[in-house]
Phi, psi and omega in degrees: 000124181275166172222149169253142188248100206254125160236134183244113176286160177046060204276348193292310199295151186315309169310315192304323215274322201297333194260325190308283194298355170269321200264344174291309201312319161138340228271333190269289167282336204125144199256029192253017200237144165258179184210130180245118169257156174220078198278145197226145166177165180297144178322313173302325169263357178308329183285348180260331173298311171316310193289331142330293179299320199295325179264356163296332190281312170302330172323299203064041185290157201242335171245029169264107198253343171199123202253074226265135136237127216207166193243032203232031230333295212294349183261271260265004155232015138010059172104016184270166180260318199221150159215104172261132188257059207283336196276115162196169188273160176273173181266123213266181152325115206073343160289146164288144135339273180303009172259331192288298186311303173317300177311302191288315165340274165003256189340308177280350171306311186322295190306327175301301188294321189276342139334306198268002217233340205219302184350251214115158161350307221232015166294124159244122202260101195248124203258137172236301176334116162288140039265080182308308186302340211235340153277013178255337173267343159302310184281315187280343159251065090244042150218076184296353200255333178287122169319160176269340168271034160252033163242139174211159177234130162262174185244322187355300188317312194300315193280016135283345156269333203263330165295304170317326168268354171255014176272297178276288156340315191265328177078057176209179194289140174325307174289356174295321183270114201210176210047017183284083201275138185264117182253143177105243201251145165286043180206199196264028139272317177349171206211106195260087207298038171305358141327312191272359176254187172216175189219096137097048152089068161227129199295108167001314157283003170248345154286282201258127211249061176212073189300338157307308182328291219317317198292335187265283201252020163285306189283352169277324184309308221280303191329295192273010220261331153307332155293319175300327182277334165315285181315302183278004170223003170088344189227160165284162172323124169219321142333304174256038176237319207250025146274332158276344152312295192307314158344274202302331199267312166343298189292304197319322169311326186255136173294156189264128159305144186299151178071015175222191209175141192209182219246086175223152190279148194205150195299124176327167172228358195116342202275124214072024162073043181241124184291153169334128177074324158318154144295116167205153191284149165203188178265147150220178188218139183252130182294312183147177175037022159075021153230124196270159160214117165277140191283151194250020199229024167303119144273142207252126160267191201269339161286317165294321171298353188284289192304300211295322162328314182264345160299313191294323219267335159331300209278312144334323164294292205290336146294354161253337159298327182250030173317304174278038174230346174283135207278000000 
């Protein structure tokens, strides 16, 4: 039986706790993988970490062999297989984007530098903390020694909101709906391509035959769909954010059925004319064992390119505000 060694940041926190307990159980990996955490969180919040652990130890998961918990990036990414970098500040009232970027920037040089100093060979880096695409190029140039296809920033989340509504518009099953690729930015630029998906192998626009909605006010639900859960519940997405973690490391894991495709942000290669390095979502497809290829054969009509424009040039401003942060 193999084991994988999961390190998780801001592990105290609403996701960390929504997420911990899926990956002891075995429901992440499997149920032939033991699992060893390595939970990371500010001096301050370790007695609420602590209070994690003591009830991840009550579970009495049988393929949970072990728990570290610490306020020390360099133990806590020790030896890993996955490090989700789920720990960042939230954005307060009155904060700028680029104060956000600044702030959280910080964090991730740390986190970066302690990646390349401690990870090991076979670390793979899923960033969730926002602005995520771009604290995620951030922790990775400083760790030059980590290939650039083990980092992703997710997007999961967005294209689980965005099948859900197109789920539901059409009045068909959740699994009906696919390829419904999040092109760009984690943010309310993004771009939830729907030309290019289907609903029960049908172009989406021959279901639902309301191309205003699509264009409008479909694509404003996903964009905003983090505010709107704030506003009605007081707090950000923490269930499904920390369900869509569980996503991204599945598909990447699982070969992608032919003809189909899903969505997480990865350093660029060029492709679709979106420059070198940045993190930006795109379709892909996974061979199994978290090697990837993005599909490359997708058509843009003048309205998607339009969007996917304005998302790259979003992620290009935020990489010149943290310039100087760059390893």
């Amino acid at each position: 039986m193999s084991t994988v060694k999961v390190a998780v940041t801001g592990a105290a926190g609403q996701i960390g706790y929504a997420l911990l307990f899926r990956i002891a159980s075995g429901s992440v990996f499997g149920p032939d993988t033991k699992v060893e955490l390595q939970l990371l969180e500010l001096e301050p919040a370790l007695p609420a970490l602590n209070g994690v652990k003591m009830e991840l130890d009550d579970c009495a998961f049988p393929l949970l062999q072990k728990i570290t918990t610490t306020s020390d990036a360099g133990i806590a990414f020790n030896d890993t297989d996955w490090i989700l970098l789920v720990g960042a500040a939230p954005r307060k009232a009155g904060m700028e984007r680029n104060d956000l970027l600044r702030i959280n920037g910080g964090i991730f040089v740390g986190q970066g530098k302690a990646i390349e100093e401690q990870a090991g060979d076979r670390a793979k880096i899923l960033v969730i903390g926002n602005p995520c695409n771009t604290n995620c190029m951030i922790a990775m140039s400083h760790a030059p020694s980590i290939p650039k296809n083990r980092w992703f920033a997710m997007t999961a989340l967005d294209e689980n909101r965005a099948r859900r509504q197109l789920a539901e518009r059409s009045d068909k099953d959740i699994s009906d709906v696919k390829n419904l690729c999040i092109w760009g930015n984690h943010s309310a630029t993004q771009y939830p391509d729907f030309y290019n998906a289907n609903i029960q192998g049908k172009p989406v626009i021959e279901v639902i035959q309301d191309e205003n909605w699509l264009q409008g006010d479909f694509i404003k639900s996903v964009q905003q769909r983090g505010a709107a859960i704030i506003k009605a519940r007081g707090a950000s997405s923490a269930a499904s954010a920390a369900n869509a973690v569980i996503d991204t490391i599945q598909r990447l894991n699982t070969p992608t059925p032919a003809g189909e495709w899903f969505s997480t942000a990865i350093p660029s290669d060029g492709s679709y004319g979106i420059p070198e390095g940045i993190l930006f979502s795109y379709p892909v497809r996974s061979k199994g064992d978290y090697d990837y290829e993005i599909v490359q054969t997708l058509e843009l009509n003048e309205f998607g390119q339009q969007r996917i424009q304005t998302t790259r040039e979003e992620l290009e401003m935020e990489k010149e505000a943290v310039s100087d942060l760059l390893g």
